[in-house]
Backbone as CSV, one residue per row, in Angstrom:
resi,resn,N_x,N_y,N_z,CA_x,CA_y,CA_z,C_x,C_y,C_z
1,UNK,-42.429,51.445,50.636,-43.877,51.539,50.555,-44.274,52.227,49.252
2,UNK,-45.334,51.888,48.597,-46.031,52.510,47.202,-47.317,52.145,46.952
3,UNK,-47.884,53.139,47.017,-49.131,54.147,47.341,-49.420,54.882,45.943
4,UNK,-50.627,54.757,45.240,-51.149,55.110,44.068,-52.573,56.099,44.553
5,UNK,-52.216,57.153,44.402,-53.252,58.115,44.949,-54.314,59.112,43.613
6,UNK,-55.400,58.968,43.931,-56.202,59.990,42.670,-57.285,60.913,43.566
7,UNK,-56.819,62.188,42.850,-57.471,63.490,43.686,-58.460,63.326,42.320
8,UNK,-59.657,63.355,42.885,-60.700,63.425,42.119,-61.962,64.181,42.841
9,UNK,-62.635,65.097,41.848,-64.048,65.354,41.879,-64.337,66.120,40.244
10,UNK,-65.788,65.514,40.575,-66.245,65.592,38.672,-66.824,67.296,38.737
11,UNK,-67.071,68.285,39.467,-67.017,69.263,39.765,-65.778,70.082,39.561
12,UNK,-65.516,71.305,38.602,-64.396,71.677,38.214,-63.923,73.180,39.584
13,UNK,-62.788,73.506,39.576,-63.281,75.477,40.102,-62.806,75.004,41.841
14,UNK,-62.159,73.285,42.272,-62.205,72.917,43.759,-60.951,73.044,44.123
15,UNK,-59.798,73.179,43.181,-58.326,73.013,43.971,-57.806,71.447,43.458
16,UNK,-58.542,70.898,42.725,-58.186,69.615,42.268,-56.459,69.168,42.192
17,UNK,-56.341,70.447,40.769,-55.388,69.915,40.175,-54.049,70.978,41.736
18,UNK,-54.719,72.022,41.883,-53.958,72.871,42.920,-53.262,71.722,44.478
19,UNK,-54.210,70.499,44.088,-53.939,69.653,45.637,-52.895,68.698,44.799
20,UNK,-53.153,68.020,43.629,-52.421,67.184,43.334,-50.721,67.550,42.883
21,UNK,-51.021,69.028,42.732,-49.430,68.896,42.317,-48.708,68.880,43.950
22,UNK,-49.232,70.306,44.398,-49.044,70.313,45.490,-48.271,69.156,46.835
23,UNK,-49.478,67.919,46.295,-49.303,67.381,47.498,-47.892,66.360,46.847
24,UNK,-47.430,66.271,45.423,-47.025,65.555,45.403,-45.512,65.999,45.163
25,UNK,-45.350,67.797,45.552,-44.082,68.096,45.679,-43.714,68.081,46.948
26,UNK,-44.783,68.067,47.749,-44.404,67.736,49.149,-43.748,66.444,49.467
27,UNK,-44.572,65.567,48.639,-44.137,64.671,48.803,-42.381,64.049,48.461
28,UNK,-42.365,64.815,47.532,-40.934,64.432,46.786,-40.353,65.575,48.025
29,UNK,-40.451,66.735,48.266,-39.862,67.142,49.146,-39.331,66.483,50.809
30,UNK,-40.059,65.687,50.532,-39.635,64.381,52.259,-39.040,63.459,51.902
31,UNK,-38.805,63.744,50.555,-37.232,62.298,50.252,-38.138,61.156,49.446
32,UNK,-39.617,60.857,49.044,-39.831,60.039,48.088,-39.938,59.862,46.837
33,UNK,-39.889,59.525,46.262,-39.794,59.178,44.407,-41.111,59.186,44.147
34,UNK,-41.513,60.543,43.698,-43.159,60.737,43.120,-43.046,60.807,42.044
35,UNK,-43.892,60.313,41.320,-44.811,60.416,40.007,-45.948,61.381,39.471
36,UNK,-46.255,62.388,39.252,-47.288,63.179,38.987,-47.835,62.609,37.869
37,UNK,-49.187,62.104,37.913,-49.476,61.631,36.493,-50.739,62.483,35.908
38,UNK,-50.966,62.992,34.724,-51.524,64.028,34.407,-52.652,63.289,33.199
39,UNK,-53.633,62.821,34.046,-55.078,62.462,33.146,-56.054,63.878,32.631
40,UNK,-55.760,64.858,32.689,-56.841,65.948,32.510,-56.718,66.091,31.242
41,UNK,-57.228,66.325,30.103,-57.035,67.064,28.425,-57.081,67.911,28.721
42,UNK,-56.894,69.135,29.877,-57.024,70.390,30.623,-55.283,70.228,30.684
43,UNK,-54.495,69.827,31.085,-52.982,69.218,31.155,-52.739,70.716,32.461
44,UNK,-53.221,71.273,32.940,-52.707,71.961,34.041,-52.033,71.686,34.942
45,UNK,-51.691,70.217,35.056,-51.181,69.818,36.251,-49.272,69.410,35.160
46,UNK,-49.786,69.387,34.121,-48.460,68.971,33.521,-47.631,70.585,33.528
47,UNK,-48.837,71.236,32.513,-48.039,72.787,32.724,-47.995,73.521,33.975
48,UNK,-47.883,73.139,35.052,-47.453,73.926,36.527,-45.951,73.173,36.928
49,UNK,-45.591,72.619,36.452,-44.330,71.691,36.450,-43.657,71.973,35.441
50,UNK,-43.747,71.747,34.063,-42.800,71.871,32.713,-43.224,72.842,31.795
51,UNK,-42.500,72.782,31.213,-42.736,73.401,29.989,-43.392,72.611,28.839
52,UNK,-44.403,73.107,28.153,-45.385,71.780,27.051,-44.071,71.995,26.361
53,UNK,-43.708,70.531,25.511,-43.352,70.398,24.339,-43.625,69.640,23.489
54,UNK,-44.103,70.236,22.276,-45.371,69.521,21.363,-44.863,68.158,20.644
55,UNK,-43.604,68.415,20.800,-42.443,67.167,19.918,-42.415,65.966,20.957
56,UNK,-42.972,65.928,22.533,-42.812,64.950,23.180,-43.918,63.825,23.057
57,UNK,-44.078,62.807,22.892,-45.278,62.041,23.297,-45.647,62.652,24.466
58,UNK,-47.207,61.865,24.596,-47.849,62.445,26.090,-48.873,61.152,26.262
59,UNK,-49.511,61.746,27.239,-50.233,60.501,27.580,-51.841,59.930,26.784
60,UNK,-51.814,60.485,25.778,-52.974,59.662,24.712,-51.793,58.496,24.043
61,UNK,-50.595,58.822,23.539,-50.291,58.241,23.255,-49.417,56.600,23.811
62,UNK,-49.415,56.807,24.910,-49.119,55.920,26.353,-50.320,54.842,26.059
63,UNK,-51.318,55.981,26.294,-52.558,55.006,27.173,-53.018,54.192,25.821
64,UNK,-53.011,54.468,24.580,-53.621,53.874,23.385,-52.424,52.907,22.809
65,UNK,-50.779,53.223,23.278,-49.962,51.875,23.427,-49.108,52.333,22.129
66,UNK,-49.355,53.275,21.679,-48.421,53.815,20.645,-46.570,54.062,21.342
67,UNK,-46.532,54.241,22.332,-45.235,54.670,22.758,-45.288,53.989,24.494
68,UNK,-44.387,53.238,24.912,-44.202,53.132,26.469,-44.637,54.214,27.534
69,UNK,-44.674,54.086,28.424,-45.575,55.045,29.122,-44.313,55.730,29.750
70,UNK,-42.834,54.901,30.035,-41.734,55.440,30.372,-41.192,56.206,29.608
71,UNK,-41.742,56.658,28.212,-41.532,57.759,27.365,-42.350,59.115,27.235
72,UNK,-43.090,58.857,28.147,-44.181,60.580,28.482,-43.636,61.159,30.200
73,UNK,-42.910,60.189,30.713,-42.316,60.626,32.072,-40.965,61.743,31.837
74,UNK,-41.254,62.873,32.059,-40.186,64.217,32.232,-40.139,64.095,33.897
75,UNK,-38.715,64.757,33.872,-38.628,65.642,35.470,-38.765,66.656,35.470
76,UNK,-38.698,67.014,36.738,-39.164,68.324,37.238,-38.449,69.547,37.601
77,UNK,-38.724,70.504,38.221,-37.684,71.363,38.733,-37.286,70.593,40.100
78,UNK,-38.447,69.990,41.028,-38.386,69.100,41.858,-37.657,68.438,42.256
79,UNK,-36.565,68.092,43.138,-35.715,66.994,43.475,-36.398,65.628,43.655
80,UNK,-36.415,64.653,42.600,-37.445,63.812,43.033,-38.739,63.741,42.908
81,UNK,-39.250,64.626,42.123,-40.813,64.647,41.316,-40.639,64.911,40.380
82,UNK,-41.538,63.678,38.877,-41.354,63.180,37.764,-42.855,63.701,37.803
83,UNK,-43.242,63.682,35.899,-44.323,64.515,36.043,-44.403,62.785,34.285
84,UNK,-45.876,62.661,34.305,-46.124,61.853,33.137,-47.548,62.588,32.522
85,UNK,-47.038,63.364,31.691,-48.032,64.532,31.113,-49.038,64.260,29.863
86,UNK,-49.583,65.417,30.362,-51.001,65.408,29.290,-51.153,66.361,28.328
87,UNK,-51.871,66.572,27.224,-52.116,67.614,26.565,-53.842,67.190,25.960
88,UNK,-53.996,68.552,25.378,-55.363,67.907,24.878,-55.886,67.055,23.807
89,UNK,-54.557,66.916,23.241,-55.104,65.896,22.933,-55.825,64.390,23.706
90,UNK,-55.773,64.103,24.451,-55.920,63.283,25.636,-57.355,63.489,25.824
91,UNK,-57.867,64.240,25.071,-59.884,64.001,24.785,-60.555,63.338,23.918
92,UNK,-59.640,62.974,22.894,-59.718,61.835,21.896,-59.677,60.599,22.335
93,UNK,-59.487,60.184,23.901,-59.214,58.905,23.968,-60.629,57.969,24.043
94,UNK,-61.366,58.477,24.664,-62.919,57.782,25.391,-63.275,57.505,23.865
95,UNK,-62.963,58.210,22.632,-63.646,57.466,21.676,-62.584,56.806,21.131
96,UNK,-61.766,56.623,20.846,-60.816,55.860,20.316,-60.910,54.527,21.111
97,UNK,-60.977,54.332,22.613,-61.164,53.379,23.424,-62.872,52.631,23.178
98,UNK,-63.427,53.091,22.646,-65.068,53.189,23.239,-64.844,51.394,22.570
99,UNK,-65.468,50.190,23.421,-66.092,48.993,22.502,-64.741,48.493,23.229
100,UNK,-63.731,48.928,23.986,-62.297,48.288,23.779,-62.449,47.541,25.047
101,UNK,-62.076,46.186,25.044,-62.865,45.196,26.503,-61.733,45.398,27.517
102,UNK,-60.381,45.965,27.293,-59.607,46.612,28.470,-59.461,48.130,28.276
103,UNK,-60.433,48.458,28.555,-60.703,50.253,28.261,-60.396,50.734,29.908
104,UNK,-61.260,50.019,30.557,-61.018,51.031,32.162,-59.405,50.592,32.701
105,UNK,-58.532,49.217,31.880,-57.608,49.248,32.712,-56.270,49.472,32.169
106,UNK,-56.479,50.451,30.983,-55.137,50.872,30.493,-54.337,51.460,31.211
107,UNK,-54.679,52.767,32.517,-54.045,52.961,33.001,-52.886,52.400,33.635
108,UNK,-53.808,51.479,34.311,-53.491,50.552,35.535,-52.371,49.729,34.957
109,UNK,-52.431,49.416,33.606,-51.690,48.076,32.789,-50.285,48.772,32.672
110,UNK,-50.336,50.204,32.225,-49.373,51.105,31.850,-48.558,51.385,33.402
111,UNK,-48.862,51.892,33.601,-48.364,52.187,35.514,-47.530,50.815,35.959
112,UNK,-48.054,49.935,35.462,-47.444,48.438,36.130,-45.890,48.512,35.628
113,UNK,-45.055,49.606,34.799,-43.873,48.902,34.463,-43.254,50.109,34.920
114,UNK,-43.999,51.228,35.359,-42.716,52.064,36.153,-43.359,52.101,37.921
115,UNK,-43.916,51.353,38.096,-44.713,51.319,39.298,-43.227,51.472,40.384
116,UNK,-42.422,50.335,40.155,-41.287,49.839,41.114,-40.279,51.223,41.163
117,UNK,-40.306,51.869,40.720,-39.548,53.049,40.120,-39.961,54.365,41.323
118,UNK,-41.236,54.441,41.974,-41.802,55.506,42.422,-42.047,55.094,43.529
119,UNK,-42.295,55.633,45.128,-42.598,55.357,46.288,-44.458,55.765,46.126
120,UNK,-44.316,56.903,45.766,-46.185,57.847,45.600,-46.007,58.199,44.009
121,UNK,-46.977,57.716,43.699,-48.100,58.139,42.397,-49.367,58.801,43.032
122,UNK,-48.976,60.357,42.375,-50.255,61.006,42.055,-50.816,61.230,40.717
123,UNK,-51.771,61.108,41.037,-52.805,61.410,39.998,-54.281,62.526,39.968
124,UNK,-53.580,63.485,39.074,-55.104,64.160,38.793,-56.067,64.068,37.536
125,UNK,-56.897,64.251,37.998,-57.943,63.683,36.768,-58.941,65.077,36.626
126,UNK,-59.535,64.339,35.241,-60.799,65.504,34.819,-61.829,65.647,35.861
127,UNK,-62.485,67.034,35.420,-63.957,67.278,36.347,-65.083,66.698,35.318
128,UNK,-64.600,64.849,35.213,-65.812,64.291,35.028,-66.239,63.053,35.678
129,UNK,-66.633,62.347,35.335,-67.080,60.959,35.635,-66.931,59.750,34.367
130,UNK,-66.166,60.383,33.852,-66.331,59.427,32.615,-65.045,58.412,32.449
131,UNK,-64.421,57.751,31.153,-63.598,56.711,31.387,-62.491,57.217,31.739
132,UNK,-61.891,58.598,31.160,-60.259,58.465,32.004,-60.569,58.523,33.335
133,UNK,-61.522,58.935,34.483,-61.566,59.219,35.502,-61.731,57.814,36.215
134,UNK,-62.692,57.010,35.513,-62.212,55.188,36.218,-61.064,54.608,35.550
135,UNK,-60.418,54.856,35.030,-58.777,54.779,34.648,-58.109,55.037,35.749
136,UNK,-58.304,55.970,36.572,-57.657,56.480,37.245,-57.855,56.095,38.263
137,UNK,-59.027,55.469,38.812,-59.521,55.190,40.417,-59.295,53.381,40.078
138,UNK,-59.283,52.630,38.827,-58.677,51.397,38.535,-57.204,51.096,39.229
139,UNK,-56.785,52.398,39.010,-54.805,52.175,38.959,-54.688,52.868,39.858
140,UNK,-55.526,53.016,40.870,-55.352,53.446,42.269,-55.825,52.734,43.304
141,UNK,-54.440,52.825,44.468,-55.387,52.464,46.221,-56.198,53.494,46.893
142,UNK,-56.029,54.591,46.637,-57.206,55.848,47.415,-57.516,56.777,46.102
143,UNK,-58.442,56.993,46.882,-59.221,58.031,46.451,-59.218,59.332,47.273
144,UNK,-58.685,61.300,46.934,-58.714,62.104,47.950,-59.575,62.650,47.484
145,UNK,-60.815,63.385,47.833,-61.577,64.601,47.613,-61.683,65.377,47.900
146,UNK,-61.454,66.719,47.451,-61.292,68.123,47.534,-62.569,68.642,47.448
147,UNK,-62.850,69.415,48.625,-64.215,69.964,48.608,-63.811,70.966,49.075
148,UNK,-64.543,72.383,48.550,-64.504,73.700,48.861,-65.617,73.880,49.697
149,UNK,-65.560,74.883,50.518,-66.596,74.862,51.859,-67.981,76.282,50.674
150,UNK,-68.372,75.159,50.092,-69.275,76.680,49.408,-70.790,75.425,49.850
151,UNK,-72.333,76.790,49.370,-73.546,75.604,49.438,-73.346,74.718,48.831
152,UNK,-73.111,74.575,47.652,-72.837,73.455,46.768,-72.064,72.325,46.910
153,UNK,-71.253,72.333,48.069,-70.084,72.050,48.399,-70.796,70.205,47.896
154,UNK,-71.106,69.966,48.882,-71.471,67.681,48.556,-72.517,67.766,47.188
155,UNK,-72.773,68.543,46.615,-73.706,68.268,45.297,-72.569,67.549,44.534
156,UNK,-72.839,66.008,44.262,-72.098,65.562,42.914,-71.417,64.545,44.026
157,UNK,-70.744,64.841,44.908,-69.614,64.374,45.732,-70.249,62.866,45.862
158,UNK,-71.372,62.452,46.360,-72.200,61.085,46.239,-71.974,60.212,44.947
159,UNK,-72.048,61.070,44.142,-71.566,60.638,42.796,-70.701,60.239,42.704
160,UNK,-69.553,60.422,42.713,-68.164,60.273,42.752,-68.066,58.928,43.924
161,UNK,-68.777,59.369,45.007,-68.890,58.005,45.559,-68.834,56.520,45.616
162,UNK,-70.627,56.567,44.762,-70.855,55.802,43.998,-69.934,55.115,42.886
163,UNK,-69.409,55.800,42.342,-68.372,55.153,41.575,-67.318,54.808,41.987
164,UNK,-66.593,54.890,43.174,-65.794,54.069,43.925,-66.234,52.944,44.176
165,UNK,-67.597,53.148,44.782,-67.992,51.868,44.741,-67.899,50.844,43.721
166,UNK,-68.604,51.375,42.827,-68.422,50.577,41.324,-67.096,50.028,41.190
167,UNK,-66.394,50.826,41.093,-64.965,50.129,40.917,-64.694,49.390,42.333
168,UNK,-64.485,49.261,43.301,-64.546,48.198,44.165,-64.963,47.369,43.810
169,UNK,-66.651,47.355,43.638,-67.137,45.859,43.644,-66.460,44.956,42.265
170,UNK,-66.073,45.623,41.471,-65.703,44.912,40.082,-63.828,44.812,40.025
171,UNK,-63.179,45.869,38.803,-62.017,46.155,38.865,-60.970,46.540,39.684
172,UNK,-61.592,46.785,40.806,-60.434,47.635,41.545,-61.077,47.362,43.261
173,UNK,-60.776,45.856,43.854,-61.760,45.928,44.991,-60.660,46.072,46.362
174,UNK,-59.371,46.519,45.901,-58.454,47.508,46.708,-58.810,48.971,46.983
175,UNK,-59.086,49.814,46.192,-59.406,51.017,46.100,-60.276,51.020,47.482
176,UNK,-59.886,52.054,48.256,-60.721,52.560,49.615,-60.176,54.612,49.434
177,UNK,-61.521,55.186,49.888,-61.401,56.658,50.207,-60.486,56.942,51.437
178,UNK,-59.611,57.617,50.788,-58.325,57.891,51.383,-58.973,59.078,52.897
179,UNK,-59.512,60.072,52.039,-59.953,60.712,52.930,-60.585,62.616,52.457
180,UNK,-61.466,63.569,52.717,-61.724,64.197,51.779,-60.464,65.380,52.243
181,UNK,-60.786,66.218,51.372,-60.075,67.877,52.130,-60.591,68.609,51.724
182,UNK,-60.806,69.748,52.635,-61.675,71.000,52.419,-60.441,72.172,52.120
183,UNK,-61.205,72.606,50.651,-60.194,73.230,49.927,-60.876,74.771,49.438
184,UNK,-59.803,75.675,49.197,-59.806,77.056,48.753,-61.327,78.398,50.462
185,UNK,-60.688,77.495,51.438,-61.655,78.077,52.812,-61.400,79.325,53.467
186,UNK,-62.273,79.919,53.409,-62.038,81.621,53.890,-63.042,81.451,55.141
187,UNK,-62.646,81.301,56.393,-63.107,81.210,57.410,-63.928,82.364,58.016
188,UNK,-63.807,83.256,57.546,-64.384,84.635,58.025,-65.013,85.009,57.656
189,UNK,-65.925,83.929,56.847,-66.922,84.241,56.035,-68.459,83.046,56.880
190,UNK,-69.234,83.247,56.966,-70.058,82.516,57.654,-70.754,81.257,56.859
191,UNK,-70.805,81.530,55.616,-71.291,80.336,55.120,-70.083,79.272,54.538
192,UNK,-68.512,79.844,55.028,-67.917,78.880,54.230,-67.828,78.044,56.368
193,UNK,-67.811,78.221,57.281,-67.946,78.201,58.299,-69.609,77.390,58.504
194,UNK,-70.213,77.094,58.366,-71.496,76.818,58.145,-70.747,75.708,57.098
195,UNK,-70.537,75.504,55.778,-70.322,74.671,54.897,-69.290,73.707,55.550
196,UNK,-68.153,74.129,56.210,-67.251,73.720,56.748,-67.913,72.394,57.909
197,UNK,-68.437,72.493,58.254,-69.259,71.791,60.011,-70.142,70.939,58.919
198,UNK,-70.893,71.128,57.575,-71.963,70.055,56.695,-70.888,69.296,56.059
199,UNK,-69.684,69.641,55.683,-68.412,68.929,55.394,-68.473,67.860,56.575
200,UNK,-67.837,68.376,57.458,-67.160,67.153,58.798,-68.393,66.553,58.893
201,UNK,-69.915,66.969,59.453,-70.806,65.974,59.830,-70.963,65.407,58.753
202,UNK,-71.235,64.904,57.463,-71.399,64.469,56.166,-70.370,63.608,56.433
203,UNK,-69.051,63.826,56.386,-68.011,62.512,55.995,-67.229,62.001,57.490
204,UNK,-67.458,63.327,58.731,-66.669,62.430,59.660,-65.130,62.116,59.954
205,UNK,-64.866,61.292,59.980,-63.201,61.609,60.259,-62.840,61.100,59.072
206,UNK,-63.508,61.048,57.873,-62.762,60.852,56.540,-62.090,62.342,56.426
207,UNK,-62.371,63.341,56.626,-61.966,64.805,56.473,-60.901,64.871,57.453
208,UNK,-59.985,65.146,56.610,-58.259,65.666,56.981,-58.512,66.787,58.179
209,UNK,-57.547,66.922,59.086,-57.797,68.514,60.348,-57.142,69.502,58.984
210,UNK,-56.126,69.460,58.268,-55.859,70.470,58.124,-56.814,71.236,56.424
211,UNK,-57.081,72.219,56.471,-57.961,73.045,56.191,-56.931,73.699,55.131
212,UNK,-57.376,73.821,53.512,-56.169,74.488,52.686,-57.288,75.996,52.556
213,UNK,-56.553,77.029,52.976,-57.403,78.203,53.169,-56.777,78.829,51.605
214,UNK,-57.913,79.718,51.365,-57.796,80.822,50.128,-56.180,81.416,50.125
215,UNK,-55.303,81.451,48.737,-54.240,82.151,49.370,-53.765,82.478,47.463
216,UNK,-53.576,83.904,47.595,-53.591,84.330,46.127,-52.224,83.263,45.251
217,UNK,-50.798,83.127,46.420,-49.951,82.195,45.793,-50.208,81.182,45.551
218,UNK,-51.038,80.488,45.853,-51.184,79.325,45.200,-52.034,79.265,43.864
219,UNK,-52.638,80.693,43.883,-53.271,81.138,42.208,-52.226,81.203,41.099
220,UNK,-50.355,81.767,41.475,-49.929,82.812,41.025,-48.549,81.496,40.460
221,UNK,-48.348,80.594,41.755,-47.631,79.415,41.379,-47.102,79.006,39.877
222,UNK,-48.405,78.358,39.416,-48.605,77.491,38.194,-48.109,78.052,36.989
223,UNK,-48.273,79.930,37.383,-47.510,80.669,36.158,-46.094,80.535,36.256
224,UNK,-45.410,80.309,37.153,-43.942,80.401,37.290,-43.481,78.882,37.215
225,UNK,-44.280,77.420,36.862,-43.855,76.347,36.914,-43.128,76.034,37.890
226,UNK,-43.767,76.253,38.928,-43.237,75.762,40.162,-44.536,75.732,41.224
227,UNK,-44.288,74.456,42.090,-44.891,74.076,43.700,-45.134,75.264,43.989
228,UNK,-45.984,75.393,45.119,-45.692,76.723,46.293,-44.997,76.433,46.990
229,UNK,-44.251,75.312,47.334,-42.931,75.412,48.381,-41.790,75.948,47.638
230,UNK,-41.429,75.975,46.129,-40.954,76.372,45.598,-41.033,78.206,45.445
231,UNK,-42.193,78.641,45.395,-42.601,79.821,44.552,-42.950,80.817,45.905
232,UNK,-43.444,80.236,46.958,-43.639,81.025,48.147,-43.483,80.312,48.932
233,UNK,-42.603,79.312,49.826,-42.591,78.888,50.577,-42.904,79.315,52.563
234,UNK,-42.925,80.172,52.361,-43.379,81.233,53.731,-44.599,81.418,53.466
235,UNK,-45.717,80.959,52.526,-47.346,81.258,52.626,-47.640,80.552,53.289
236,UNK,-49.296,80.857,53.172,-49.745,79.415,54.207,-50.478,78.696,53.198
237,UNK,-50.306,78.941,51.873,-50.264,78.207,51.186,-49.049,76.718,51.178
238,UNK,-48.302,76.987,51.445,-46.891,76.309,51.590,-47.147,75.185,53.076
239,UNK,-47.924,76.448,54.044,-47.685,75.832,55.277,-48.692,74.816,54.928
240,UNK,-49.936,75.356,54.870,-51.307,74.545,54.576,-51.000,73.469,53.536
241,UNK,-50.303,72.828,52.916,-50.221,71.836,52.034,-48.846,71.350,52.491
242,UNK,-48.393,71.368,53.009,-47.365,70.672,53.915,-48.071,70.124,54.869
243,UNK,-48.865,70.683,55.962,-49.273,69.716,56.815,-49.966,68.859,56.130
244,UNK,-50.828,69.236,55.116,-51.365,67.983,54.426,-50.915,67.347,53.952
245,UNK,-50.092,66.874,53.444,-49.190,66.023,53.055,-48.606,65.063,54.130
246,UNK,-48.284,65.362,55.330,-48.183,64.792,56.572,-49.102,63.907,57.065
247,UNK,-50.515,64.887,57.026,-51.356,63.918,56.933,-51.832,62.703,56.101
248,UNK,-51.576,63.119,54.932,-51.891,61.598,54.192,-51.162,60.998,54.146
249,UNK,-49.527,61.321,54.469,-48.729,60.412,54.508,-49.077,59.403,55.641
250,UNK,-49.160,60.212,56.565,-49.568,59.130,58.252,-50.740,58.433,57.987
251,UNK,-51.523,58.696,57.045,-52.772,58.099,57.203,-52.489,56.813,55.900
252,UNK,-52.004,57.057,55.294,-51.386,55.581,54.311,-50.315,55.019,54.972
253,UNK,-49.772,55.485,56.182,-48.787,53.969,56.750,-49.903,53.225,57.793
254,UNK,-51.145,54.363,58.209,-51.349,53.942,58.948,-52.465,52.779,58.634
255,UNK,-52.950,52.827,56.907,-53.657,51.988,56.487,-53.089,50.741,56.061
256,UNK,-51.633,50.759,55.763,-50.735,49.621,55.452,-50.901,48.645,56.480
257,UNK,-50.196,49.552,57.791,-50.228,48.577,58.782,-50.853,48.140,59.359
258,UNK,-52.184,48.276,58.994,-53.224,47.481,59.478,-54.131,46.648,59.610
């Protein structure tokens, strides 16, 4: 089975890039061949995994066709999670692309030759709305959203919506919302409890049961280049993104087979 996943919201400060590595060492941790693919010019999701090295290609140079895309793929500390990294340079691309009539589907074009190679592709993307971010929902079957239980919590989230849509009706009319998750939740607090209940009634059983609560290791992780199953595996950071991972796993066989 292979499953192309993008944790997205154009809202920065949600656990974005904290869900995507996360979910996708879990993933390699249950025995599949993941891909971490790193769209941000923020590259946080590359540096919580490796070490930058400035002498490597990365992914501006992938996506603009200067170098194979199987030449920005490093491993990991991970048994089984490959990381295809970013740096900032990777903010130069929207204009270098701009006028280009396969602009939204470089990703997608690139991905096609190590696709067979990986069981799960993750993907994290910028806190925007702009072209790498439909790059990314192009060369994907779901879409996950990370929402923090704050007031603000669905401001923008419609947005992001909407542009699933967009890409459905046109480029990408596979793409379906995987499902959201409520991220960085301190329950003992009344308005994240209150935010939590405008979450579920708002999306419904698109929202995952399990709940990734506030937990300083998963702040402390990214400095040591390593997962939290790696770096604290006894948190509930560890626990809390393990069951999630369970869950989306069950919930993509359970969309296959149906």
């Amino acid at each position: 089975m292979h499953a192309t996943i993008t944790v997205a919201n154009q809202k920065g400060g949600v656990a974005k890039t904290t869900t995507a590595v996360n979910l996708a060492a879990a993933f390699a941790g249950a025995g599949h061949r993941t891909l971490l693919v790193d769209v941000d010019p923020q590259a946080n999701a590359s540096v919580s995994v490796i070490e930058p090295d400035p002498s490597r290609p990365s992914m501006l140079e992938a996506l603009t066709g200067e170098v194979r895309f199987a030449k920005i793929i490093s491993p990991t500390s991970v048994e089984g999670l490959s990381v295809a990294e970013a740096r900032i340079s990777l903010a130069k691309l929207e204009r270098q692309l701009m006028g280009d009539i396969d602009a939204h589907y470089r990703l997608r074009d690139r991905l096609q030759h190590v696709r067979e190679e990986f069981d799960y592709i993750v993907i994290d993307t910028p806190p925007t709305l702009g072209l790498i971010t439909v790059n990314a929902l192009v060369a994907s079957d779901y879409l996950l959203l990370p929402l923090p239980p704050t007031y603000y919590a669905l401001e923008g989230a419609d947005d992001l919506l909407d542009t699933l849509e967009q890409v459905r009706r046109r480029p990408n009319p596979d793409l379906s919302l995987l499902g959201v998750v409520i991220t960085m939740a301190d329950q003992r607090t009344r308005i994240a409890r209150d935010a939590i209940r405008k979450i579920r009634g708002h999306f419904g059983k698109a929202v995952f049961r399990t709940l990734i609560s506030r937990n300083v290791r998963l702040e402390e992780s990214p400095a040591y280049k390593e997962s939290i199953f790696a770096f604290a595996p006894n948190s509930r950071g560890a626990e809390d993104y393990g069951l999630l991972a369970q869950e989306v796993l069950a919930r993509v066989q359970a969309n296959r087979s149906s």
